[in-house]
C-alpha positions as CSV (number, residue, x, y, z in Angstrom):
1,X,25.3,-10.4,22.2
2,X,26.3,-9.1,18.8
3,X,25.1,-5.4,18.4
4,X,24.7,-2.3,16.0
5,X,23.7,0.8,17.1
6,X,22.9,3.6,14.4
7,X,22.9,7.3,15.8
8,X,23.5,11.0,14.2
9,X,19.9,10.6,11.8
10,X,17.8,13.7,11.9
11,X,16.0,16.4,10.0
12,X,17.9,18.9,7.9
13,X,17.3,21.8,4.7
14,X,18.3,20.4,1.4
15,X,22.5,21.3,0.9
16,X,22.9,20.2,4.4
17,X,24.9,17.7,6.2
18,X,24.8,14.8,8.4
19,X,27.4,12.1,9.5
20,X,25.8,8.9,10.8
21,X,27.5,6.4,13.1
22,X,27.5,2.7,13.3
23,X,28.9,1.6,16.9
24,X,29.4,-2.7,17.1
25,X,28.8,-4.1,20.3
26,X,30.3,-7.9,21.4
27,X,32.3,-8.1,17.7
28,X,34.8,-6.0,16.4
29,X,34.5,-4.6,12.7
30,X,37.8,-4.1,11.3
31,X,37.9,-7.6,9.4
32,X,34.1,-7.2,8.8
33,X,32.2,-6.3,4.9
34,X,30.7,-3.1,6.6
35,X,27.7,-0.9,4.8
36,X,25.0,1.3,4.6
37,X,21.6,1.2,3.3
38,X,18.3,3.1,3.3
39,X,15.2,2.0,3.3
40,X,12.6,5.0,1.9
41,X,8.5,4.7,2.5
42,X,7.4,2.2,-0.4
43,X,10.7,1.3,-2.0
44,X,13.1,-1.4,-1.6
45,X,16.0,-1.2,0.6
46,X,19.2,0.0,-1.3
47,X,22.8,-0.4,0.0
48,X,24.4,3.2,-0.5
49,X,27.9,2.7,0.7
50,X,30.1,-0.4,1.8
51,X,33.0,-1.5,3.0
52,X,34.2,-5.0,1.6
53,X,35.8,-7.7,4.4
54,X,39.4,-5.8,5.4
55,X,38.3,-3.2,3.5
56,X,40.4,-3.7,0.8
57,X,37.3,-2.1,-1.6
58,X,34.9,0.4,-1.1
59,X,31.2,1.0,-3.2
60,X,29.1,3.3,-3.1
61,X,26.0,3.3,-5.1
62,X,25.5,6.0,-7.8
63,X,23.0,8.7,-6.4
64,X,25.2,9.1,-3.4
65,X,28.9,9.2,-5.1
66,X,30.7,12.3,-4.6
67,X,27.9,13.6,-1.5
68,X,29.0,10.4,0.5
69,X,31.6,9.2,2.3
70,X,31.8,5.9,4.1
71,X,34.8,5.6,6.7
72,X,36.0,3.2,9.5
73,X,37.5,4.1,12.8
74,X,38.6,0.6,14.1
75,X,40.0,2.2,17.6
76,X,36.4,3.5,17.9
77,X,34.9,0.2,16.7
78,X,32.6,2.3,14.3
79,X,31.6,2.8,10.8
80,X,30.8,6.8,9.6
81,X,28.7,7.7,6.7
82,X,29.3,11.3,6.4
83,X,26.3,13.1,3.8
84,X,26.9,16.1,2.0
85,X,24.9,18.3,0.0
86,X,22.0,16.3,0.8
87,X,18.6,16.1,-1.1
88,X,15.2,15.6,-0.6
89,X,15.5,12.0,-2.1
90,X,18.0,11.2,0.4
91,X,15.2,10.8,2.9
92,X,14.9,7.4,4.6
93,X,15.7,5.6,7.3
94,X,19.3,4.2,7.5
95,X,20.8,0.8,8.8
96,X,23.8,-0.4,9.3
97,X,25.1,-3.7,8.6
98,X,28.1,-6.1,8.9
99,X,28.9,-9.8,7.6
100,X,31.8,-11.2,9.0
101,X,33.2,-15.3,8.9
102,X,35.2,-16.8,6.5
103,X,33.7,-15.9,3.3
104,X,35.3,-12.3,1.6
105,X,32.6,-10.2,0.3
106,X,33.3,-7.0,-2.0
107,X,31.9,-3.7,-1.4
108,X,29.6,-4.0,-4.4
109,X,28.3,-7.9,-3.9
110,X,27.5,-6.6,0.2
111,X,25.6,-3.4,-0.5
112,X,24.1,-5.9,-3.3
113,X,22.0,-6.7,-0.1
114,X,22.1,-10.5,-0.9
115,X,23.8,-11.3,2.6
116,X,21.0,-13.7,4.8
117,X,23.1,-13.7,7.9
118,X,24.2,-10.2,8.2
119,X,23.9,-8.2,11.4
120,X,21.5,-5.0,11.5
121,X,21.4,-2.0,13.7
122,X,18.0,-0.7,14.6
123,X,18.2,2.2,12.0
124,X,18.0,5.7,12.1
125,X,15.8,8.6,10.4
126,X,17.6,10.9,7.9
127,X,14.8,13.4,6.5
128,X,15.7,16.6,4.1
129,X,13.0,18.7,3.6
130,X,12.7,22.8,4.0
């Protein structure tokens, strides 16, 4: 059974951090087009950060670049999105998601959110409010 489990959402002050982790379960990620997106109340989902397949590119959308960070730990079989200096308009909840197979997808045409056979975690709450 093919798995993603999100963990490390939660609530915090504007200026604050979090780091969000993306464990796979029955696949491993390292050849995988890896990414995160958000999903806010009454808005679409957005990719914010993404791996491409090998990892050979990385995107991140604009509002986050420079605060985020996507990385990979392939011993771990995870994907990180560490958040810094985080605002109120980061709030959302967060999912993970990987497309694997033959097919090479950048960082940019995955967080495009275009895959239909992509695997997604559960997702997670991020919230920044005072």
């Amino acid at each position: 059974q093919v798995q993603l489990v999100e963990s490390g959402g939660g609530l915090v002050q504007p200026g604050g951090s979090l780091k969000l982790s993306c464990a796979a379960d029955g696949f491993t990620l390292d050849d995988y087009a890896v990414g995160w997106f958000r999903q806010a109340p009454g808005k679409e989902r957005e990719g914010v950060a993404c791996f491409s397949s090998g990892s050979s590119s990385t995107y991140y959308e604009d509002s986050v670049k420079g605060r985020f960070t996507i990385s990979r730990d392939n011993a771990k079989n995870t994907v990180d999105l560490q958040m810094n200096d985080l605002k109120p308009e980061d709030t959302a909840v967060y999912y993970c998601a990987a497309e694997g197979g033959p097919a090479y997808y950048s960082g940019s045409y995955f967080c495009s959110d275009l895959s239909s056979t992509a695997a997604w975690g559960q997702g997670t709450q991020v919230t920044i409010s005072s």
